[in-house]
C-alpha positions as CSV (number, residue, x, y, z in Angstrom):
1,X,117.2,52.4,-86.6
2,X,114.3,54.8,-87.4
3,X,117.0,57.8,-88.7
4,X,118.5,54.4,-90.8
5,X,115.2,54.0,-92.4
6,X,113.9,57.5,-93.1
7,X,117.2,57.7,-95.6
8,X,116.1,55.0,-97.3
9,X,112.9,56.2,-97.5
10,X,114.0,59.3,-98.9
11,X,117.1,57.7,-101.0
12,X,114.0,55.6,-102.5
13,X,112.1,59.1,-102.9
14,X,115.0,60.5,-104.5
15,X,116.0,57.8,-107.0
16,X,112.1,57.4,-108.3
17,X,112.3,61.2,-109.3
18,X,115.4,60.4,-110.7
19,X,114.2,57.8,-112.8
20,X,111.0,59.5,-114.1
21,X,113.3,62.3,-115.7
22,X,112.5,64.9,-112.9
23,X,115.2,67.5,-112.5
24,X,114.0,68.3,-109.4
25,X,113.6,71.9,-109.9
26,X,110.7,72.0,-112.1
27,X,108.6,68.7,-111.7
28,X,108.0,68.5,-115.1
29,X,110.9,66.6,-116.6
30,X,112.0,68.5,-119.1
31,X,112.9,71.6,-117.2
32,X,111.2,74.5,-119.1
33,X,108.9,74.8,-116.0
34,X,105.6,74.7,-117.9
35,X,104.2,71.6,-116.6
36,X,103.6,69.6,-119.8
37,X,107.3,68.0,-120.4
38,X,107.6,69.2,-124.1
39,X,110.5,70.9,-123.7
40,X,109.5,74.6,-125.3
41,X,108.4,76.7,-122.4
42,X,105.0,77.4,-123.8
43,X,102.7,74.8,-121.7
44,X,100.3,73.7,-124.4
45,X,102.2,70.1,-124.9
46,X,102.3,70.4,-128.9
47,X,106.4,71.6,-129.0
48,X,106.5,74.3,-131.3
49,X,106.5,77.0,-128.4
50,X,103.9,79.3,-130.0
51,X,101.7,79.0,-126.7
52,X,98.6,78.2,-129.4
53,X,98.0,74.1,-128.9
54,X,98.4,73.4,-132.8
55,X,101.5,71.7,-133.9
56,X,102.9,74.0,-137.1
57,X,105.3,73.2,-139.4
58,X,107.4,75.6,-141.8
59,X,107.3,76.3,-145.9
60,X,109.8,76.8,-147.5
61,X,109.9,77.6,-151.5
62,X,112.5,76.9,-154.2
63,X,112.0,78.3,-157.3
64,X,114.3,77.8,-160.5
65,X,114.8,79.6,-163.4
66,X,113.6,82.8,-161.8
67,X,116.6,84.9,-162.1
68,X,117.0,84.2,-165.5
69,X,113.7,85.0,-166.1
70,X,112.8,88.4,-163.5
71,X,116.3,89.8,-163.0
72,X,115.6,92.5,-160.6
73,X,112.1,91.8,-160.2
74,X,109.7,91.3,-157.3
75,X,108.2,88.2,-156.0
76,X,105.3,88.5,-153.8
77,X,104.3,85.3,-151.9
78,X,100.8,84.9,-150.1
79,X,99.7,81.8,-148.2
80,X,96.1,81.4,-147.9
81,X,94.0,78.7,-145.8
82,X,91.6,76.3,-147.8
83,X,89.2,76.5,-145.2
84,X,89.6,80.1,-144.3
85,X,89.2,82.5,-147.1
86,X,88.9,86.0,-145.2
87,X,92.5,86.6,-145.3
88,X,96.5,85.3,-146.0
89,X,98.0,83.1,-143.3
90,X,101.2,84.8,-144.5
91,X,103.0,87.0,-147.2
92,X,106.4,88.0,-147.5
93,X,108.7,89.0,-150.7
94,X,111.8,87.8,-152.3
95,X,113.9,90.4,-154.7
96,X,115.7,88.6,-157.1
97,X,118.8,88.7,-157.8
98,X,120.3,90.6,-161.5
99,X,121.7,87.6,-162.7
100,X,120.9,84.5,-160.2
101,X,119.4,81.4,-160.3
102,X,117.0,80.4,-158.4
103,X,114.9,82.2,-155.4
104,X,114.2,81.0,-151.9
105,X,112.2,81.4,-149.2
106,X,110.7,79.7,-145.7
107,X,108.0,80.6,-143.6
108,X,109.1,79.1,-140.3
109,X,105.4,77.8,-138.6
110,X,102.7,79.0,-141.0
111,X,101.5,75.5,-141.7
112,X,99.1,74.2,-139.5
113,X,98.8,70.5,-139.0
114,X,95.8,69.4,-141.1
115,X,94.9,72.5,-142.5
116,X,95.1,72.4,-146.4
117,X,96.4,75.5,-148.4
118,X,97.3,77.4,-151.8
119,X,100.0,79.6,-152.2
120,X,100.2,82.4,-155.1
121,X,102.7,84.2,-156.2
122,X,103.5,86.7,-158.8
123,X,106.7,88.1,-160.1
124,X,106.1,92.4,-160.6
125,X,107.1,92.5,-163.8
126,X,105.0,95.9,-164.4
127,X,107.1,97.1,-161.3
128,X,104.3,98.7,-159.0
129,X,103.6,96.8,-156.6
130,X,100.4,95.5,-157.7
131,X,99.4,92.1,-159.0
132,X,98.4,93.5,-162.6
133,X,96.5,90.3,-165.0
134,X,97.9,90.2,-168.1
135,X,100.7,92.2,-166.8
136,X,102.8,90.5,-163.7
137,X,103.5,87.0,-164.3
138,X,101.5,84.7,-161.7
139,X,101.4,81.2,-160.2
140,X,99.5,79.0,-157.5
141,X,100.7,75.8,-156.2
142,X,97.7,73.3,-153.7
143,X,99.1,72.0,-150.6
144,X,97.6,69.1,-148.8
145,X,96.4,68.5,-145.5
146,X,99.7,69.4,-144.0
147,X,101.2,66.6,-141.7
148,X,104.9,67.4,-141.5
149,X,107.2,70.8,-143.2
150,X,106.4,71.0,-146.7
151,X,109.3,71.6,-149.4
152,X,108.0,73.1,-152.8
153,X,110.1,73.2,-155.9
154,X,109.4,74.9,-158.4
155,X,110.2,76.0,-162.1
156,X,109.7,79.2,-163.9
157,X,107.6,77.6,-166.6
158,X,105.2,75.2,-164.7
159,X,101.7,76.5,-164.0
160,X,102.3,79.7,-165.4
161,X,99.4,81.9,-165.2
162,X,97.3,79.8,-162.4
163,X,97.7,82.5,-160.2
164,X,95.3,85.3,-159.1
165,X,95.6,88.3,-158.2
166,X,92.9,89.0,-156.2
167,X,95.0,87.0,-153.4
168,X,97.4,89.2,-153.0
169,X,95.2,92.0,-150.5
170,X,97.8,93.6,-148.8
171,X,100.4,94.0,-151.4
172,X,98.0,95.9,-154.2
């Protein structure tokens, strides 16, 4: 009788991890081993696996009308935080295309949720390099407090000249 109920004791045991999502390897539930049952491996519980605690979310950038406008030019991108002015969260460059359309880009996690940002940009029409006033042509566009992955289309003609090229540190 006792051997009887120590199986059911441990059947009970058994089907209570079971139902609680533990695989029995990890006790975690999700089976990354980290502990928090997120799912990425990173043990911070926010899911992005970056290992940081923030939950981040990715840009990405359509612009229209560019190739028409800078065949074979240049775009440099740079992402700066509202509340953080020493430095870009991100840059990166897009060449365009002799003859295309549009231009695209993504920055897979740079947005941080609740953080607000600008992003400038400037096509190199003067070819060096450099953001050069009066020279490259140059944008900005304000993104608000950031609460899920932010899409940003964008024409040619709208806002030209809001840019500035004093945000573009590393690419000058």
């Amino acid at each position: 009788m006792r051997k009887i109920s120590s199986l059911f004791f441990l059947l009970g045991i058994l089907s209570l991890a079971v139902a609680c999502g533990d695989d029995g390897t990890t006790g975690d539930g999700d089976g990354d081993g980290d502990g928090d049952g997120d799912g990425d491996g990173d043990g911070d519980g926010d899911g992005d696996g970056d290992g940081d605690g923030d939950v981040t979310f990715d840009l990405t950038w359509d612009g229209n009308m560019y190739g028409q406008n800078h065949n074979g030019d240049t775009i440099f991108f740079s992402l700066w935080d509202d509340a953080n002015t020493a430095a870009p969260v991100a840059e990166t460059t897009v060449n365009v295309v002799q003859g295309g359309g549009g231009v695209t880009f993504a920055l897979t996690d740079a947005l941080t949720e609740g953080a607000a940002y600008t992003l400038y940009w400037f096509a190199d029409v003067g070819g060096g390099a450099v953001c050069e006033m009066g020279t490259d042509h140059h944008w900005s566009q304000t993104i608000a407090a950031v609460s899920a992955q932010v899409d940003i289309t964008h024409n040619h003609g709208d806002g030209f000249g809001t840019g500035d090229c004093t945000k573009h540190p590393n690419q000058q």
